[in-house]
C-alpha positions in Angstrom: 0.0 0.0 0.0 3.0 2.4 0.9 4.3 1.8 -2.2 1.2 2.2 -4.3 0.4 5.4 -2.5 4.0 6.7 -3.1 4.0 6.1 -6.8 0.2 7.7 -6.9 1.9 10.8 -5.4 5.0 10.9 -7.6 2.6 10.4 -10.6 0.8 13.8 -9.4 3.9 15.8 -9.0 4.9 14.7 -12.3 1.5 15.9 -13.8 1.7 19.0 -12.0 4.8 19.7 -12.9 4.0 19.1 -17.0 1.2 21.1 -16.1 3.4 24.0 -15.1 5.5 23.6 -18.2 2.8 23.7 -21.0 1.1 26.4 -19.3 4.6 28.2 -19.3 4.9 27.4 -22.9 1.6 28.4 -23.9 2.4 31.8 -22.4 5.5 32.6 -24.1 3.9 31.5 -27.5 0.9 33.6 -26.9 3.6 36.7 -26.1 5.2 36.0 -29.0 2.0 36.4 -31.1 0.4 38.9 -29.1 3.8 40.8 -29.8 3.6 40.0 -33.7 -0.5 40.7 -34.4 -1.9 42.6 -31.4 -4.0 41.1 -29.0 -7.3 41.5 -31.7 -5.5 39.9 -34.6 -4.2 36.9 -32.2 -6.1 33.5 -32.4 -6.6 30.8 -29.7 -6.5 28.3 -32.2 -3.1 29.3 -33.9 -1.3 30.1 -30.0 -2.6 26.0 -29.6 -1.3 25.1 -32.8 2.5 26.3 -32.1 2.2 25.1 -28.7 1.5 21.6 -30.5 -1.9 21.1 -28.7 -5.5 21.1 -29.2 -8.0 24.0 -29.0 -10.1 22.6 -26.3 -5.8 21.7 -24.6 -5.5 25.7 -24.6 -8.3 26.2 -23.0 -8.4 24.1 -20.2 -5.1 26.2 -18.8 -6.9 29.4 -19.8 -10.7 29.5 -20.6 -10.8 32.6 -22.7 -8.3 34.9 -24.4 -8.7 37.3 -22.0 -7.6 35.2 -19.5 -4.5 34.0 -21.3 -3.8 38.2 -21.6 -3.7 38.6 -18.4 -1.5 36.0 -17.6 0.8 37.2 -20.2 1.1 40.8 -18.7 1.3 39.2 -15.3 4.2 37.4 -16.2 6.2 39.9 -17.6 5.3 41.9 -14.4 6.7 39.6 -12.4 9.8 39.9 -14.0 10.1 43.2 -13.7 9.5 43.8 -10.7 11.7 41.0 -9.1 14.4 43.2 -11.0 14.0 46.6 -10.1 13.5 46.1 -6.4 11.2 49.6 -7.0 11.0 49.4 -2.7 14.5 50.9 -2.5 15.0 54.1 -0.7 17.6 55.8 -2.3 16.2 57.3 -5.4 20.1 57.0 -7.3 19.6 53.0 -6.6 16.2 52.8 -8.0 17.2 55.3 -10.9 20.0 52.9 -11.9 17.5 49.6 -11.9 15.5 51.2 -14.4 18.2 52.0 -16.7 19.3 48.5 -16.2 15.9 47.0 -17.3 16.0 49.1 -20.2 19.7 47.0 -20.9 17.3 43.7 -20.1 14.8 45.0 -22.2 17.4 44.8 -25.0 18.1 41.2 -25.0 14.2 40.1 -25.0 12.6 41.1 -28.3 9.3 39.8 -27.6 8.7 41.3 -24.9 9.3 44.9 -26.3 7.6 43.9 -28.7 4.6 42.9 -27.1 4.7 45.8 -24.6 4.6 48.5 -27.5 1.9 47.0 -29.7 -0.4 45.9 -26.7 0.1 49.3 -24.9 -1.1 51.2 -28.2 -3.8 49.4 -28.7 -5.0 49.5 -25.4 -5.9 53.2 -25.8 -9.2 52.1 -26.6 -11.2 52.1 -23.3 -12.9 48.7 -24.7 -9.8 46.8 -24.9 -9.8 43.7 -22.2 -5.5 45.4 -21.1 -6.8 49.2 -21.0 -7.4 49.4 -17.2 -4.4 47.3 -16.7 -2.0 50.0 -19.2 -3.6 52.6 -17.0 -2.4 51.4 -13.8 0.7 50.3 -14.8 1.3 53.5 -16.1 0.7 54.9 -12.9 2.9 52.4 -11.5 5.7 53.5 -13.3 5.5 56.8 -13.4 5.3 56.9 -9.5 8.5 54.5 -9.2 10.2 57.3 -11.4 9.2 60.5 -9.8 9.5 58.9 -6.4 12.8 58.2 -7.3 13.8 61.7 -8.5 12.0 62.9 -5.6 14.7 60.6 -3.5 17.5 61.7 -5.3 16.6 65.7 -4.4 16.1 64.8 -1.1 19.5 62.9 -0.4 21.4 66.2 -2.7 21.6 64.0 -5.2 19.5 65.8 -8.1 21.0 69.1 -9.8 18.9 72.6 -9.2 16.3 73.2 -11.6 15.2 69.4 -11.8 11.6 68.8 -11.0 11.3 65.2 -9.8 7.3 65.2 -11.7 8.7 66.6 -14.5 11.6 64.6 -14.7 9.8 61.3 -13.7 7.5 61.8 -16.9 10.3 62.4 -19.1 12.0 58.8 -18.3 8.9 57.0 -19.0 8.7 58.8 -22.0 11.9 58.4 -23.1 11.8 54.9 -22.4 9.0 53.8 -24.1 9.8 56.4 -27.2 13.7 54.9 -27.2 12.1 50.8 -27.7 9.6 52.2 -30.5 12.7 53.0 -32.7 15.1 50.0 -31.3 12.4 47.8 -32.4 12.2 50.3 -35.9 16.0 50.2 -36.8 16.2 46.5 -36.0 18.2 46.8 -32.5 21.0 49.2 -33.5 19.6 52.1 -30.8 21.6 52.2 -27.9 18.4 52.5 -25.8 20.3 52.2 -22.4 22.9 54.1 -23.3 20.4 56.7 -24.5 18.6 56.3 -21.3 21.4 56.5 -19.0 23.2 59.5 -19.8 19.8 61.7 -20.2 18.9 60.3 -16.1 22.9 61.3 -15.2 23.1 64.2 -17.1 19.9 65.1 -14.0 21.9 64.2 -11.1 24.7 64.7 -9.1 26.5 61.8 -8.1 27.7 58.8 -10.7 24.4 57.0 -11.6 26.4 53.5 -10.5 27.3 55.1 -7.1 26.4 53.2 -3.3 23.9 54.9 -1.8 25.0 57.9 0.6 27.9 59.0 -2.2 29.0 62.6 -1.8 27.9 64.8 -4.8 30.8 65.4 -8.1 31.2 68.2 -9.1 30.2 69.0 -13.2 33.5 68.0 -14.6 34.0 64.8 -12.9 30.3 63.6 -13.9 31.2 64.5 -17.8 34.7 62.2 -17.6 32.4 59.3 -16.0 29.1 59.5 -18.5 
């Protein structure tokens, strides 16, 4: 009986786990696509086809397409936030994870790709993502201006820098800078891009530890 029950439970955890994986699968082919047609031009059928299963197979991990988009975006949440660790305190530190998911950004295709065709379409306040653009535009936009906000408060922000204003401008610049890395085929330097215009706002080296005395002008232009 021991053994019988045993093999029963390896058998489940082996079912789980296969589980786990074509559900994984299914959203990383349904990124892909949603990336190349939109979320409108996208079929069920065709995301259940390249994952080498049947219609009804899809939908028994996700019952409807709206579903499967929301898994999607939540997935690529996840991975952003696990990387820019957006509960830091010092503003420089936070500053510096988002120019380093910008560099991420640029070694995952897809996902850029995805992100700038779903968040377009997703004006329209009937899409199934527009609430979800919305908020996560307001996510992003308070990481950033909380950040700059940081920065001024530690003396790490120039004079003249308004931490709204300047928060606004990096998500700007951000998602403008992966419209035309996507358009010339990769050859933008968007972190690059990215990092000098957030240096060229403070202080202190964008890479420094947290509590770094200010440079002065000179020193900042021989680093950036």
């Amino acid at each position: 009986m021991t053994g019988a029950g045993t093999m029963s439970v390896e058998t489940q955890q082996r079912g789980y786990a296969k589980g786990r994986a074509k559900r994984r699968e299914i959203i990383d082919q349904a990124t892909a696509m949603f990336g190349e047609v939109g979320y409108r031009g996208a079929s069920l059928r065709e995301i259940a086809a390249r994952c080498g299963i049947s219609h009804p197979g899809l939908l028994h991990h996700f019952p409807t397409k709206e579903s499967l988009l929301l898994a999607v975006l939540e997935h690529r949440d996840d991975v952003d936030i696990e990387w820019l660790e957006t509960d830091s305190p010092d503003g420089v530190t936070t500053l510096r994870h988002l120019v380093e998911l910008v560099a991420l950004n640029a070694t995952r295709r897809g996902i850029v790709e995805l992100y700038a065709v779903l968040s377009a379409e997703a004006t329209s306040a009937d899409h199934p993502a527009h609430t979800y653009f919305q908020d996560r535009y307001r996510r992003a936009l308070d990481t950033a201006t909380t950040a700059f906000a940081r920065a001024a408060e530690q003396g790490a922000l120039r004079d003249g820098v308004d931490p709204d204003s300047a928060g606004r401008q990096l998500i700007a610049l951000m998602d403008g800078m992966q419209v035309q890395w996507l358009m010339d085929d990769g050859a933008t330097d968007m972190a690059g891009v990215v990092r000098r215009q957030v240096q060229d706002q403070l202080t202190v080296p964008l890479d420094a530890a947290p509590d770094a005395a200010p440079a002065d002008a000179a020193e900042l232009d021989a680093q950036g």
